[in-house]
C-alpha positions as CSV (number, residue, x, y, z in Angstrom):
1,X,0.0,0.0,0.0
2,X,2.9,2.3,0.6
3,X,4.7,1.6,-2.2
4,X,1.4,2.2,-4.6
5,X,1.1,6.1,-2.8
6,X,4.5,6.7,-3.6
7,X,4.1,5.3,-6.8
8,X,1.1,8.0,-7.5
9,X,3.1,11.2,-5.8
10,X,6.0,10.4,-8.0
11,X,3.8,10.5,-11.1
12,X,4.1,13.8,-13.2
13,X,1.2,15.9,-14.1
14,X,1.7,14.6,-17.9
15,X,1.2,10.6,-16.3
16,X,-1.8,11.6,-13.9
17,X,-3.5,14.1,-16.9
18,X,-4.4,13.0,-20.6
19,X,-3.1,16.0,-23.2
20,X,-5.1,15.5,-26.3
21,X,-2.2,16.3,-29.1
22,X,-4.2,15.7,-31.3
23,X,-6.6,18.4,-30.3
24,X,-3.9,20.7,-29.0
25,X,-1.7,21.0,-31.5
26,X,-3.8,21.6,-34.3
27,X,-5.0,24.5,-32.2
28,X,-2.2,25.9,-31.1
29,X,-1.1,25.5,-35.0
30,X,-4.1,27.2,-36.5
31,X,-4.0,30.1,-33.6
32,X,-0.1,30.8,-33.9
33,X,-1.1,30.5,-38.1
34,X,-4.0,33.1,-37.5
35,X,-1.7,35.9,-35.4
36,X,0.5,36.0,-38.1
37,X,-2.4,36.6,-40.9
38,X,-4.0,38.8,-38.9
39,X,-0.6,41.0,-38.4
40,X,-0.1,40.4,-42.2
41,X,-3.7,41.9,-42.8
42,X,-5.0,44.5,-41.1
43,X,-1.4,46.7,-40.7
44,X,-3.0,48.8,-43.7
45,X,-6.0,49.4,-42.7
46,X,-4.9,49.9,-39.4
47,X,-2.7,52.9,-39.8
48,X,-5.0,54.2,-42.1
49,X,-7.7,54.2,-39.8
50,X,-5.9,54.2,-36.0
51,X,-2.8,55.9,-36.8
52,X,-0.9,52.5,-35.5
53,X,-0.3,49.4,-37.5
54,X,-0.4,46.8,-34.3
55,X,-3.5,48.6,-33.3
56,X,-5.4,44.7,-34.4
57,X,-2.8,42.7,-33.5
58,X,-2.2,44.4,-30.0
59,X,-5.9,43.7,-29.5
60,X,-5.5,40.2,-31.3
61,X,-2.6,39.6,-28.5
62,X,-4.8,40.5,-25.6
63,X,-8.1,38.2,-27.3
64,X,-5.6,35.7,-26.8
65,X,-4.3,35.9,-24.4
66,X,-8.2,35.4,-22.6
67,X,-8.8,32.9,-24.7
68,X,-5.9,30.5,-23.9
69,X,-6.6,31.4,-20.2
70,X,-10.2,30.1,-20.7
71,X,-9.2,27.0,-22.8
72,X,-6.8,26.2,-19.7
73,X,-9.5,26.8,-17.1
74,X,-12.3,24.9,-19.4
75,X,-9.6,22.2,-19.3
76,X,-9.9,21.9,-15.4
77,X,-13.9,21.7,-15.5
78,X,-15.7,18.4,-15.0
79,X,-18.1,17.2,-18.0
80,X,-20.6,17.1,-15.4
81,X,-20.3,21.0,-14.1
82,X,-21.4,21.8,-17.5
83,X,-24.1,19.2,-17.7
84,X,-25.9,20.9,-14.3
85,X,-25.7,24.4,-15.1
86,X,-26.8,23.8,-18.9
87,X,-30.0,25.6,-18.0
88,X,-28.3,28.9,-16.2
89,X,-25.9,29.1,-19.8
90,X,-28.8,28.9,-22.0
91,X,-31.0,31.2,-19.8
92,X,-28.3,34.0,-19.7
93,X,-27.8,33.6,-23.5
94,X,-31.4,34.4,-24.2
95,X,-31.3,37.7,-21.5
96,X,-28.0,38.7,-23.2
97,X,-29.4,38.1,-26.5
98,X,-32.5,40.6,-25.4
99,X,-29.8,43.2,-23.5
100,X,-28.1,43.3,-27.3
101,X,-31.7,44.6,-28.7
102,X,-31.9,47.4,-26.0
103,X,-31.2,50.9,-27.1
104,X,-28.3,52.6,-25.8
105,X,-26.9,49.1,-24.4
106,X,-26.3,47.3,-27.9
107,X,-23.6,48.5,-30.0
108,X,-24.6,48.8,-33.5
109,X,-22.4,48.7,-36.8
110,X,-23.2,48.3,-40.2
111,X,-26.5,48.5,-39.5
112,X,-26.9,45.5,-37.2
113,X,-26.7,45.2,-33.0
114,X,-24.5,42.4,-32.5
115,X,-22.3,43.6,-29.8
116,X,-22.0,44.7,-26.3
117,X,-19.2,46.6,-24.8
118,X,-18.3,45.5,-21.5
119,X,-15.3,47.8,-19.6
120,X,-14.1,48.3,-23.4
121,X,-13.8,44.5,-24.3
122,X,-16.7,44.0,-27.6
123,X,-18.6,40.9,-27.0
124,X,-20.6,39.2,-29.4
125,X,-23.3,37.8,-28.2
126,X,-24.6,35.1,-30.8
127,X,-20.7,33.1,-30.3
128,X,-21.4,32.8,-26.7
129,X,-24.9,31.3,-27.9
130,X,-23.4,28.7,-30.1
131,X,-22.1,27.3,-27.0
132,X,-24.9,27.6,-24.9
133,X,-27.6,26.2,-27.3
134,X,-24.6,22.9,-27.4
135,X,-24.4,22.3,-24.0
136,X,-27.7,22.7,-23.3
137,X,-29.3,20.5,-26.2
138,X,-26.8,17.9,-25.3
139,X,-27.7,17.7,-21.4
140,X,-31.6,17.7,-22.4
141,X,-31.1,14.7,-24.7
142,X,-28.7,12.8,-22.5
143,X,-31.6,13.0,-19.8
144,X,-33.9,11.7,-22.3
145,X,-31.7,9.0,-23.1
146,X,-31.1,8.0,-19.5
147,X,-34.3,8.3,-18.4
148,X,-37.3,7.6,-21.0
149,X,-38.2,8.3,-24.6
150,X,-39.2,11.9,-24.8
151,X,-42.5,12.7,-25.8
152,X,-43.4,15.3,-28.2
153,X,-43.8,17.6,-25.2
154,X,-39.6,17.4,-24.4
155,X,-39.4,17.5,-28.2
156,X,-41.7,20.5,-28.4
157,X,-40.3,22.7,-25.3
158,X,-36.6,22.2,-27.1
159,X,-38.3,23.8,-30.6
160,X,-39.4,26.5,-28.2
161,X,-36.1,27.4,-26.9
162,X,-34.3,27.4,-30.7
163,X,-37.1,29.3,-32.3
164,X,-36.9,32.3,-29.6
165,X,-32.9,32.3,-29.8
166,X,-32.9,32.1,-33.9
167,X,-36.0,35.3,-33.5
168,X,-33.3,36.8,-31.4
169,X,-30.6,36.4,-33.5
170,X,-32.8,37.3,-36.9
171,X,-33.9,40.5,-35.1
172,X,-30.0,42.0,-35.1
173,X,-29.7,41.1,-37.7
174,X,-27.6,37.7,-37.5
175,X,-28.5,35.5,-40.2
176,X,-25.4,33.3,-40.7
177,X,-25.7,32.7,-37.0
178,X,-29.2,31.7,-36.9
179,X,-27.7,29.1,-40.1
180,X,-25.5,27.7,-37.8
181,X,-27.7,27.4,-34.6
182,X,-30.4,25.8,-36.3
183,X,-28.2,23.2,-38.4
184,X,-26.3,22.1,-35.5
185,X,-29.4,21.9,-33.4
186,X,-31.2,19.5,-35.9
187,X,-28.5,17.7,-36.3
188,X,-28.7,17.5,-32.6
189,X,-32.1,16.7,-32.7
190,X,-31.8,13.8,-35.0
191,X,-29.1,12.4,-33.6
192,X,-30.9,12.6,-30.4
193,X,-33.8,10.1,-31.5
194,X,-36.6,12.4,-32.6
195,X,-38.7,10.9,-35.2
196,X,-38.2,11.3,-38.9
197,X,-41.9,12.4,-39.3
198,X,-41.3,15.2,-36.6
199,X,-37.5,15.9,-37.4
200,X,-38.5,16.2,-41.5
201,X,-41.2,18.7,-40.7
202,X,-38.7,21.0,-38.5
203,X,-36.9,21.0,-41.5
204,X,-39.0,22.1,-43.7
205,X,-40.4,24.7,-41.6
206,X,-37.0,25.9,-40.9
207,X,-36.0,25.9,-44.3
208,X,-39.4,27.6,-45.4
209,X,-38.6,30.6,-42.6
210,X,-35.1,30.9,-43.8
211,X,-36.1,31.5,-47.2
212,X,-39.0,33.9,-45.9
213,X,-35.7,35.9,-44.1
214,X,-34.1,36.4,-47.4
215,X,-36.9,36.7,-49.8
216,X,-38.6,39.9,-47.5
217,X,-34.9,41.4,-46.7
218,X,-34.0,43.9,-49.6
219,X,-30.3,43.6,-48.4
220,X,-30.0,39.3,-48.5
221,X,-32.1,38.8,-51.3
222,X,-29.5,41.7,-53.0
223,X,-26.4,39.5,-51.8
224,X,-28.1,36.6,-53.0
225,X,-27.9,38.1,-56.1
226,X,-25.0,39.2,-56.5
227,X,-23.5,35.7,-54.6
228,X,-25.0,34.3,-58.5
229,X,-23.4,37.2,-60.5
230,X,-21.0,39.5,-58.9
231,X,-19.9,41.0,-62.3
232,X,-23.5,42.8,-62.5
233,X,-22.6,45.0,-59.4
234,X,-18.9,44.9,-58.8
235,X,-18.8,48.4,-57.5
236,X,-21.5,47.3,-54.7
237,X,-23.0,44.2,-53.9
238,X,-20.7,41.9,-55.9
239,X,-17.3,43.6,-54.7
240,X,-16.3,42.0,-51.5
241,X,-16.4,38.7,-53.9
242,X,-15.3,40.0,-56.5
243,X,-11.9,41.6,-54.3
244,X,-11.9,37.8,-52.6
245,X,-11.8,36.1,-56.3
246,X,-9.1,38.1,-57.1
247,X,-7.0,37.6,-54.2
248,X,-7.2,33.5,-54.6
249,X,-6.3,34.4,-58.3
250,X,-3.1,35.9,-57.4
251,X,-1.9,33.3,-55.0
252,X,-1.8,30.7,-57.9
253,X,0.2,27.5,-56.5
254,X,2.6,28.9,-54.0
255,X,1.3,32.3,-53.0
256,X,3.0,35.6,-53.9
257,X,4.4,35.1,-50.5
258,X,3.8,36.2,-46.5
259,X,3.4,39.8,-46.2
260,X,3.1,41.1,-50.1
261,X,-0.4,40.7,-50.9
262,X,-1.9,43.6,-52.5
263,X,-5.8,43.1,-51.6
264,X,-5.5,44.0,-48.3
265,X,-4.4,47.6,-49.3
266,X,-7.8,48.1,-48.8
267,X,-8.9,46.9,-51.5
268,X,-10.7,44.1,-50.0
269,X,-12.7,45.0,-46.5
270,X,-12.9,43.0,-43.6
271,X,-9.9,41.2,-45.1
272,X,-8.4,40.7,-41.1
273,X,-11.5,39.0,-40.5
274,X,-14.6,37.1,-42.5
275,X,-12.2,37.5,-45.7
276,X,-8.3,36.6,-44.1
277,X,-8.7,33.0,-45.6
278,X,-8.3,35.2,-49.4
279,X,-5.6,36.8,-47.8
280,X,-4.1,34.1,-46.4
281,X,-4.9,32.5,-50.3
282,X,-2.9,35.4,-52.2
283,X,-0.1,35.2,-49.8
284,X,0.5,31.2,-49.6
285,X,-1.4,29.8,-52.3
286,X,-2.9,26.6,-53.4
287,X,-0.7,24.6,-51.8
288,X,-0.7,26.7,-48.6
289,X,-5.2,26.3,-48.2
290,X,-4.3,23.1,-48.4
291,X,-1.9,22.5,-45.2
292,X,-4.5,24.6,-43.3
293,X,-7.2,22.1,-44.7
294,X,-5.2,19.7,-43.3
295,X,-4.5,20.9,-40.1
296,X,-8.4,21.5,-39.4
297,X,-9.3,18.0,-40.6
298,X,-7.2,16.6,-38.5
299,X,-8.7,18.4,-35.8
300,X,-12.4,18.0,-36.8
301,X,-11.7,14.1,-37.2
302,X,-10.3,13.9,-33.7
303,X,-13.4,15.5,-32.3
304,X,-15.4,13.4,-33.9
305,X,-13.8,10.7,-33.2
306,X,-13.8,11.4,-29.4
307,X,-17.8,11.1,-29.6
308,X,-17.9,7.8,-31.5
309,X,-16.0,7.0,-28.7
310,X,-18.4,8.6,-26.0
311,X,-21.0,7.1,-27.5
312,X,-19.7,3.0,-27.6
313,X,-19.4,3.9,-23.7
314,X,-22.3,5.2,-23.8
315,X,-21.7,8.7,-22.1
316,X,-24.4,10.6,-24.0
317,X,-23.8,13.9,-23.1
318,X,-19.8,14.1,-24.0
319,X,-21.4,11.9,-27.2
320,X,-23.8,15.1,-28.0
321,X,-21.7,18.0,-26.5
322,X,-18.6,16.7,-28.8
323,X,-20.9,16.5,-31.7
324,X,-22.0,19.9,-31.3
325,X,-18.6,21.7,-31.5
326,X,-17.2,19.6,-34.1
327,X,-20.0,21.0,-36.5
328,X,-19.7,24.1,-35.3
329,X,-16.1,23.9,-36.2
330,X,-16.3,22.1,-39.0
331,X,-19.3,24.6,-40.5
332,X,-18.2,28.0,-39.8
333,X,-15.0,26.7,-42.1
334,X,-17.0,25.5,-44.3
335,X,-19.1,28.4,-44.2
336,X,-16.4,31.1,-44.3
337,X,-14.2,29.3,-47.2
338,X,-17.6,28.6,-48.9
339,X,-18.0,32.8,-48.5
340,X,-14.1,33.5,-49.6
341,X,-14.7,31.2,-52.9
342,X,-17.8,32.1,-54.3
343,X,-19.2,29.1,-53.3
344,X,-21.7,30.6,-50.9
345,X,-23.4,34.3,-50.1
346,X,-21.6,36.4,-48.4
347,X,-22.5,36.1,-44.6
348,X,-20.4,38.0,-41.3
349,X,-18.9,34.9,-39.8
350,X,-15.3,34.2,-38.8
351,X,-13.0,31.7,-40.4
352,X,-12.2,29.5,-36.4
353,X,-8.9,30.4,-34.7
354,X,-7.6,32.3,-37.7
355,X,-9.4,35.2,-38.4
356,X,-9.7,38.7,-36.1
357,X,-12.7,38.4,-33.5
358,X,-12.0,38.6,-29.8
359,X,-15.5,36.5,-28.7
360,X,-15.4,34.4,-31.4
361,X,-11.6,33.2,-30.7
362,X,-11.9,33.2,-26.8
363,X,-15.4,30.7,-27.3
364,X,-13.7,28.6,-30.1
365,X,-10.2,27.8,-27.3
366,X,-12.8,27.4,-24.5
367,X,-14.4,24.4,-26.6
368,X,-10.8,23.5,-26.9
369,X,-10.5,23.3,-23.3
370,X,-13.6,21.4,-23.2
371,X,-13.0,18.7,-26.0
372,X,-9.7,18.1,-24.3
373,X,-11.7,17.2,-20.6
374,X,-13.8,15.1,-22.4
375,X,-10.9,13.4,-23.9
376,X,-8.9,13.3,-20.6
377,X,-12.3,11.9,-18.7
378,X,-12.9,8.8,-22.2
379,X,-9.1,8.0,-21.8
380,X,-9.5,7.7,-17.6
381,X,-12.7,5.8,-18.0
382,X,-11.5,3.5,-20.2
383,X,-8.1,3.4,-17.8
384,X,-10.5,2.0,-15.4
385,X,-12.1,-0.6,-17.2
386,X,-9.1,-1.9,-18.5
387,X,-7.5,-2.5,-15.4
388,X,-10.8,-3.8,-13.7
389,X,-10.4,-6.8,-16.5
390,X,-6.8,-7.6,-15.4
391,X,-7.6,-8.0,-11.5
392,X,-10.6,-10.2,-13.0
């Protein structure tokens, strides 16, 4: 017995905690990748418009700093802390969501209320929702796993929830938001057992109400538009695309290397942020997008396959909680590279670990920090098991 206590104080905190590399250093690879970018493309339109070009990437710095200080405390946070409070994340998503609408307490830009400004730190709202709409989705359908079959009640109560968060959200406006809350939480949903009946008319009434958002918006419907044709308007609605087109052009194979593109003189806007993946295109080229392909589907395969292994032990809520953020992952790259290419309408959402955006960043490490719990808690559990079969 003595021996076995000194065996467990000699131990090093590497022996006694599970490090998910494969989660951490595609992370820390796609962060170190995106400070550099964003450095590369904002200097010019940071001394233009601040008189200082480290204005973003002192601000960048301090993001990140917060946000590997979160992903180190998420790290330390038990699976089932999040599972209990599920309820108090999504409840203060919803009032923050509402505090965003109020005048005078919502900052607005561009015409939409996305932000609040909290001791002259911007928060975005609708990235601290993604999280909460995940975790608390996933703790209501592991109860309903563990417990019973939901009725259409449980099923009904959850639609309640998502419809009044993407009402929120549509009322900023934040459309590609509301396309990612309501994707991930069908796929939620189905995965969670609803019926196909049920889950196949959710879809089409969601589908039917996105349309119904576009087709009465002047300003969607227009960037719908010019998403098709961006030649017909190229000094309006077609020019961030057309700007983005150009910038992949110029990359070519190898990029016209780090530091020398020419579209983020302004040419292209937002180019530190929903448009660095053109920069980063220009300046590294073809073979560049694809390392950072790689290096995010590495990532996106670990996650996923952390939950196929949650759910052979059948832990459902790390199953569902690890599903969630590996789609949100996964489709706001999607999403954004779709954007950058032409290969979907423009929409104001951030290219994951790379681009400029303090909440965004400091939510997408603290999913890190979760993923890699998870990981440490599947690895511990299955520690267990295994040596329960040797004493038997």
């Amino acid at each position: 017995m003595i021996g076995t206590f000194k065996r467990i104080e000699s131990e090093s905190i590497f022996e006694r905690w599970y490090f998910d590399l494969y989660i951490l250093v595609p992370t820390i690879t796609l962060v170190s990748l995106g400070f550099v970018m964003v450095a590369s493309a904002s200097f010019s339109y940071a001394e233009q418009r601040f008189g200082s070009e480290l204005f973003f990437v002192r601000r960048h710095s301090l993001y990140l700093m917060i946000g590997l200080s979160a992903m180190c405390t998420s790290f330390w946070v038990p699976s089932s802390w999040w599972y209990r409070h599920s309820k108090v994340f999504i409840s203060s998503a919803i009032l923050l969501l509402m505090l965003v609408l109020v005048p005078d307490i919502g900052r607005e830009f561009n015409g939409s209320k996305r932000w609040l400004v909290l001791g002259g730190i911007t928060i975005q709202v609708s990235e601290l929702v993604k999280l909460a709409i995940i975790c608390f989705l996933s703790a209501s359908l592991a109860r309903y796993a563990e417990l019973k079959p939901p009725n259409w009640r449980q099923w009904l109560s959850l639609l309640m929830i998502i419809t009044i968060i993407n009402i929120l959200l549509i009322l900023e406006p934040d459309y590609g938001s509301v396309v990612v809350v309501s994707g991930i939480s069908l796929a939620l949903l189905f995965l969670g057992g609803i019926s196909l009946r049920f889950f196949f008319f959710i879809a089409v009434t969601a589908s039917v109400g996105l349309f119904a958002a576009v087709w009465f918006s002047n300003y969607r419907w227009n960037r719908i538009t010019a998403f098709t044709n961006p030649w017909a308007d190229p000094d309006d609605d077609g020019y961030q695309l057309i700007q983005s087109l150009i910038a992949l052009g110029r990359g070519e194979w190898f990029g016209v290397g780090l530091g020398q593109s020419v579209q983020k003189m302004q040419f292209l806007p937002d180019g530190y942020t929903d448009f660095i993946f053109a920069i980063y295109a220009e300046e590294f080229g073809f073979f560049g997008i694809i390392i950072l392909l790689s290096i995010f589907s590495v990532l996106v395969g670990r996650i996923f396959i952390l939950s196929h292994r949650a759910l052979k032990e059948k832990n459902w809520y790390i199953t569902y909680v690890t599903m969630g953020l590996g789609l949100l992952i996964s489709g706001q790259t999607f999403i954004n590279i779709g954007v950058n290419s032409g290969l979907l309408p423009t929409k104001g959402l951030t290219l994951p670990f790379v681009s400029y955006g303090g909440t965004s960043l400091v939510c997408c490490l603290t999913a890190i920090g979760i993923l890699m719990r998870f990981s440490h808690e599947l690895k511990q559990a299955n520690g267990i098991d295994g040596r329960r079969k040797n004493v038997r």
